[in-house]
N, C-alpha and C positions, 0 to 999 in steps of 0.2 A: 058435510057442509064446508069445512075447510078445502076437501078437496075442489069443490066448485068455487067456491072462493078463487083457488090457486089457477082453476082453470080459465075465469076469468080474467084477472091483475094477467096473466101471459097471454091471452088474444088480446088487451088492452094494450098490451105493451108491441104486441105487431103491430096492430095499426096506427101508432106513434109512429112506431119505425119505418113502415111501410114505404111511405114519399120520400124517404130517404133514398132507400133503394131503386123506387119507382124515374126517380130524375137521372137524365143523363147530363154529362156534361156540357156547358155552355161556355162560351168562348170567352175571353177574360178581356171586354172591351176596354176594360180600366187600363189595363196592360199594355195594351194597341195604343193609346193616346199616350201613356209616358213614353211608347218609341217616340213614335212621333214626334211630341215637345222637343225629346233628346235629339235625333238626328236631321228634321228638317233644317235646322238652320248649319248646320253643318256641312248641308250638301254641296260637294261642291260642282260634280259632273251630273246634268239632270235637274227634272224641276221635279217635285212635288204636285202631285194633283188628287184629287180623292174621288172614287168612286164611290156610287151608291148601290146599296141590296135593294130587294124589291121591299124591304120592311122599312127601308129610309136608312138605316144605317150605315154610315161613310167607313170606307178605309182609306190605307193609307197607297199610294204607288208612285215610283217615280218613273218618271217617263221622258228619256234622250233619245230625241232623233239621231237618227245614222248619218255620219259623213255623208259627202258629195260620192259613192262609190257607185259600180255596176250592180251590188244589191240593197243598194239603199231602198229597195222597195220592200223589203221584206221584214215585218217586224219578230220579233222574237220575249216572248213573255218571262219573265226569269223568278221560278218560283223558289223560296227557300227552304232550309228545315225546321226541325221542329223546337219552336219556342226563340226565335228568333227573329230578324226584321228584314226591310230588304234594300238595305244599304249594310250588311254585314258582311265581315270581309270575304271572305271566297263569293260571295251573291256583289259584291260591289266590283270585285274584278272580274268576274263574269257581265255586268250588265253595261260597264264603260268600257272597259276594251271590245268589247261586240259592238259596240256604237262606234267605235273607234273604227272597226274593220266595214262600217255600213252597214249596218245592220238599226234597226230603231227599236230599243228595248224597252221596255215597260215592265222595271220588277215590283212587286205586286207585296202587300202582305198580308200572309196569309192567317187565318183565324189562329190565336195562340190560347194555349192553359197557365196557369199558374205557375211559378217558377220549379217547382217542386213534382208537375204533373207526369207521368210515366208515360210512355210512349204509346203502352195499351187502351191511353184514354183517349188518345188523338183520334181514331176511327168513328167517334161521336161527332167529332165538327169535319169529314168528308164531304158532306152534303151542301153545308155552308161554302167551303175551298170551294166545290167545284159551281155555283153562285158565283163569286168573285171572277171563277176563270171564264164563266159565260160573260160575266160584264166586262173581263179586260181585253178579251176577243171582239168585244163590239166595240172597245174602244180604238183600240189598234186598225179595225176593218174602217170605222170613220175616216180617219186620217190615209183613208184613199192605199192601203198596203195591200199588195197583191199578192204573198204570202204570207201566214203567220205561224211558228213555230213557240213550241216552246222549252227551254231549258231550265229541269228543275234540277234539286237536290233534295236527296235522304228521304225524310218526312214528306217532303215538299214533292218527290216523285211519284208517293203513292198516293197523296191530292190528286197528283196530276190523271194519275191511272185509274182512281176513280170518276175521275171528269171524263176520263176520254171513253169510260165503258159504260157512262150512264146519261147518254147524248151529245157528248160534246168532241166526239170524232170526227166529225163530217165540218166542222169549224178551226181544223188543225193539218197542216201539210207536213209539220216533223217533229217529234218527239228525242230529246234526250234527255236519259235518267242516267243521273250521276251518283252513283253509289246509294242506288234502293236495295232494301232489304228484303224486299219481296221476292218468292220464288216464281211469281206467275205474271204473268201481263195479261193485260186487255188483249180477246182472242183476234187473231189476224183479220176474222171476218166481218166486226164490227170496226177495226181500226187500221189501214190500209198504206196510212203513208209509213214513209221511212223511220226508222226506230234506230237511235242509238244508246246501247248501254255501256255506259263507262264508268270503272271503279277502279282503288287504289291497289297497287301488291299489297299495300297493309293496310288493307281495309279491316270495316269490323269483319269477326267471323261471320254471324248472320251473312252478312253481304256477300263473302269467298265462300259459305256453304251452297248458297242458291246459286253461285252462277251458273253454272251448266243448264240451271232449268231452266235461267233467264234466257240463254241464246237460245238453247232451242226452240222456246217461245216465240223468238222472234225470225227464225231461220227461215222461215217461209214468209216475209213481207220483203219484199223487193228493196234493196239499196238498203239494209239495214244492218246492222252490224253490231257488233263485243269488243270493247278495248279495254284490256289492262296496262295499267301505268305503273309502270316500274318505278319502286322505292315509294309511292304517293302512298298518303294515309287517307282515313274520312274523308279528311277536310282539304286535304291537296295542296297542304302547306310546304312553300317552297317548290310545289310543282304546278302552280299555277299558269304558269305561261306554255307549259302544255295540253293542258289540259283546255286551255283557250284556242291552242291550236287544232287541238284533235275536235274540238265541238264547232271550231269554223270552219276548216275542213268538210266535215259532215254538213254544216248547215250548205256551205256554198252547193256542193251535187244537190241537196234534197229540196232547195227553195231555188235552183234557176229556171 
């Protein structure tokens, strides 16, 4: 009797637990609106505009057109890493100096976790990221752009990579991944345009162990290429004005 007892109170106690396990994680909307509050009125290059999910749910993205240049027709999407907003600094100097150079950027933000959330959990809001990057491709294509490209970072690259390998390749002319940590990319055959990978000499390890797989990966798409930046870290602190050059560079061959 005590033994059934016991065996009871312990199946009782899984299926308390159960929904625990059973849920995955959801995107910390609460999160997203204190960026928000915090750097909209801040802005100073860029407006503020907010996209909608198909659930109704807004985000946040800013959105500067490109100088009077020869590729001011090309817009470029700027996504960021993980847990973070996109007016954050290396996403803020990427997305106004590329408007600067003509370009019309729209960086975007993307689904975050909790301040504390592990990087293992982000693979649960993919599906969501790559949502956002179908709406801010439909935003960018309204405003009449006849290229759109995107440059993300970290977190923000393997969004991207899920987006581009789960439909949303054939809505994309150029990709650069700025120090992802992934060793694999979306296969040549589903994703066609030009690919740029760029990371730091002291990048994280993850990042310096996959590289070789990363080019290879990309070795067979046409105009695509591997940059390492000498002395850059992560975050390309202090090396961002090359790094704005190496991803304008690349934009300008792969969007004229």
């Amino acid at each position: 009797m005590r033994r059934f007892a016991k065996t009871c109170m312990a199946a009782l106690a899984f299926f308390i637990a159960a929904p625990a396990f059973a849920q995955t994680a959801q995107p910390d909307y609460a999160r997203e609106k204190r960026w928000a509050d915090e750097i909209t009125p801040a802005i100073l290059v860029g407006d503020p505009v907010y996209l909608a999910l198909k659930s109704g749910q807004k985000f946040l993205a800013i959105y500067t057109p490109g100088a009077a240049k020869a590729n001011s027709r090309a817009g470029v999407i700027v996504v960021h890493g993980m847990g973070v907003h996109p007016d954050w600094n290396l996403i803020n100097v990427l997305r106004s100096q590329l408007a600067e150079q003509g370009y019309t950027t729209l960086s975007v933000q993307m689904p975050v976790l909790a301040a504390d959330a592990k990087g293992e959990s982000y693979p649960a809001l993919f599906p969501e990221a790559a949502e956002r990057l179908q709406a801010s491709v439909t935003f960018l294509r309204d405003k009449d752009l006849r290229k759109v490209a995107i440059v993300s970072h970290s977190m923000g690259a393997r969004m991207a990579n899920y987006f581009l390998a789960n439909g949303g390749a054939g809505n994309i002319d150029a990709w650069v991944a700025v120090g992802i940590s992934s060793g694999t990319y979306v296969q040549p055959e589903t994703f066609k345009a030009p690919v740029l990978d760029i990371y730091g000499e002291k990048d994280f390890p993850v990042v310096l162990q996959n590289a070789v797989q990363r080019a290879n990966a990309i070795k067979r798409i046409r105009g695509s290429g591997q940059v390492s930046l000498a002395g850059a870290d992560h975050y390309f602190n202090g090396s961002e004005a090359e790094l704005v050059r190496q991803v304008k560079r690349f934009l300008d061959n792969a969007t004229r």
